[in-house]
C-alpha positions in Angstrom: 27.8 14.9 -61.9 24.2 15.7 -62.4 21.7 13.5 -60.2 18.5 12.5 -62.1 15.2 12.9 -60.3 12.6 10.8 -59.7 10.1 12.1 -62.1 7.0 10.3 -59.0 9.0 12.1 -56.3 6.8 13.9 -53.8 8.8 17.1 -53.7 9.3 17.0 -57.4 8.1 19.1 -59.1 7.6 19.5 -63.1 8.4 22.6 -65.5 7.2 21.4 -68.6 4.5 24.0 -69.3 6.6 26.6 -68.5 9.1 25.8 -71.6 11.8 27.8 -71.5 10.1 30.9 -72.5 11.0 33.9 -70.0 8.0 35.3 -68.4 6.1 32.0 -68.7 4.6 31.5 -64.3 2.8 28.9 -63.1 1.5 29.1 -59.2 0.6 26.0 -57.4 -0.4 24.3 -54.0 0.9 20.8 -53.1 0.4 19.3 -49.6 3.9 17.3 -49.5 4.8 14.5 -46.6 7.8 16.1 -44.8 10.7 14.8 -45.3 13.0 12.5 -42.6 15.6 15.0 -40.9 14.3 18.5 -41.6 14.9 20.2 -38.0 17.6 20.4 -35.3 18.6 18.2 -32.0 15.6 19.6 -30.1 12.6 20.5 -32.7 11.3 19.8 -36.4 9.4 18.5 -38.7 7.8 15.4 -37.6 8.6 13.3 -40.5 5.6 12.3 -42.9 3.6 15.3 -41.6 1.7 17.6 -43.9 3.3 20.3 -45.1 1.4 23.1 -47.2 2.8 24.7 -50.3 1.9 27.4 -52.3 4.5 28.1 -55.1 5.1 30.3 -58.0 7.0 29.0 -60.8 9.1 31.8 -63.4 10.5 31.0 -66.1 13.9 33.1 -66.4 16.4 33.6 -68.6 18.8 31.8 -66.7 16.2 29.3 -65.9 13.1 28.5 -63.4 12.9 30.9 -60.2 10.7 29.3 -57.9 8.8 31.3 -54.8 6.7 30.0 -51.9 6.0 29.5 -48.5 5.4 26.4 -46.7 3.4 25.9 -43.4 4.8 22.8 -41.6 3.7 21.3 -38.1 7.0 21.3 -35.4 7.6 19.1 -32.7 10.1 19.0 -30.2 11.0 19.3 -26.2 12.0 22.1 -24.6 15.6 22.6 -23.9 14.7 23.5 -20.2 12.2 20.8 -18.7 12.3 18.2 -21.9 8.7 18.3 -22.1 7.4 18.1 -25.4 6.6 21.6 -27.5 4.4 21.7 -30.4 4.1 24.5 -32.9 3.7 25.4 -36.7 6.1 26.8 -38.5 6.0 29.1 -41.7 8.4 30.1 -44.2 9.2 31.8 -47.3 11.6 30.8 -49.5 13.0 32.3 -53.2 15.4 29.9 -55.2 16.9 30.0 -58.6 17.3 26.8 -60.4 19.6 27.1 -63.5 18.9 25.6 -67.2 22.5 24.4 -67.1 25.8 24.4 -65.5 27.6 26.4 -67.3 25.1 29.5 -65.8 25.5 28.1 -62.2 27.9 28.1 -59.5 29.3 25.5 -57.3 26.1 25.6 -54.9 23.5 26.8 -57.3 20.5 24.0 -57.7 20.4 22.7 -61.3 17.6 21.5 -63.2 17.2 17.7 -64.2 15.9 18.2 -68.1 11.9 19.7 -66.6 12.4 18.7 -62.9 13.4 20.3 -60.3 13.5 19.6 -56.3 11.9 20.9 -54.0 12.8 19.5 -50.7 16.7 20.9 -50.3 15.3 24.4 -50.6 12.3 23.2 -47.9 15.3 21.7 -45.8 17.1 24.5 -45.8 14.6 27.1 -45.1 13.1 25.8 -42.0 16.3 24.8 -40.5 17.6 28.0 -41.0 14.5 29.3 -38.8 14.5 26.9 -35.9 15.3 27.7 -32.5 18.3 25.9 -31.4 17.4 25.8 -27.7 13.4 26.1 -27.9 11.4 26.6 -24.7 7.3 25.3 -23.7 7.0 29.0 -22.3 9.1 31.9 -22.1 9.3 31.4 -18.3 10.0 27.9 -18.0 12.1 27.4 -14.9 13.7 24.0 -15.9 14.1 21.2 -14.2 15.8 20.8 -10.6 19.7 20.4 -10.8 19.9 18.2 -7.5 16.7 15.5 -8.1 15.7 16.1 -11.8 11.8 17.2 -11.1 10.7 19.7 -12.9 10.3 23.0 -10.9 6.9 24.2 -12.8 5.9 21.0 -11.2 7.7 21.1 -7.7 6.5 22.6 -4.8 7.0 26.5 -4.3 10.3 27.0 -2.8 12.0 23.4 -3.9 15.3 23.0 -2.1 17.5 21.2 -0.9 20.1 21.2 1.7 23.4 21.4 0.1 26.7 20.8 3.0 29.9 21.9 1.5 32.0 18.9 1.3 34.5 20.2 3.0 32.6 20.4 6.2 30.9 16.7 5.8 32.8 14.5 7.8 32.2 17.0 10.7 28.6 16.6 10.9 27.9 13.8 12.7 30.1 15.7 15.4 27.7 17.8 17.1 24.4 16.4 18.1 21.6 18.1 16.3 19.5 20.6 18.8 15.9 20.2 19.3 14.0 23.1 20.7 11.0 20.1 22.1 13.3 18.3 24.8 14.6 21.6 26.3 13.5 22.0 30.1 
């Protein structure tokens, strides 16, 4: 089942001057609106940001080989504190997209008559180089297991007095000693 693109589609992209005439290149830079889902539980691409293109269009034998590299904006939180991390991402990306099926396998992008898509490729390149736990600095300490602050935050040496359970019901028991009353 072939899927027909939206000739007005952002990340569609046209190969009509190309023709199909091997050795025929075009190179091009597109600023593109990201995409909605292009990241992981904890970072992405904010969706609707800018993301830069610079592409290079071949025309192949088997049909249209398309290399780039796109510089996107991230945003996340870190996995440790949960405060939020910016950064920008850059990638580079090589994909071959076939004149017909017959050429292609199972997973091998297809092109719709001159069109071909950009964003799976986009998708698929920056998730592939996200962190999947990512951090606001390499030292981040994380936040406190017993009150939730977060110990970049806390005072130095944030505590707190842990009794073993087993011992609880004993400490009301003994009456605390203070050093101030003693004669």
């Amino acid at each position: 089942m072939t899927l027909h693109l939206d000739p007005r589609a952002p990340w569609v992209v046209s190969t009509h001057e190309l023709g199909r005439r091997p050795g025929a290149m075009k190179q091009m830079h597109l600023t593109l609106p990201a995409p909605a889902e292009t990241g992981v539980d904890m970072i992405g691409v904010p969706r609707g940001a800018d993301v830069e293109l610079d592409i290079r269009l071949e025309s192949v034998m088997e049909g249209v080989l398309v290399t780039g590299t796109a510089r996107s904006p991230l945003r996340g939180e870190c996995a440790r504190c949960l405060e939020p991390v910016t950064s920008e991402n850059e990638v580079s990306f090589q994909e071959l997209y076939f004149y017909s099926a017959e050429d292609a396998a199972e997973d091998d992008l297809l092109l719709d008559g001159d069109l071909l898509d950009l964003e799976p490729v986009f998708r698929d390149a920056v998730v592939l180089t996200l962190p999947l736990s990512p951090l606001c600095s390499e030292d981040c300490a994380g936040l406190c297991v017993e009150c939730g602050v977060r110990l970049a935050d806390a005072e130095p040496g944030h505590g707190h007095e842990v009794i073993d359970a087993r011992w609880a019901k004993l400490q009301g028991l003994v009456p605390e000693h203070n050093n101030d009353q003693e004669s």
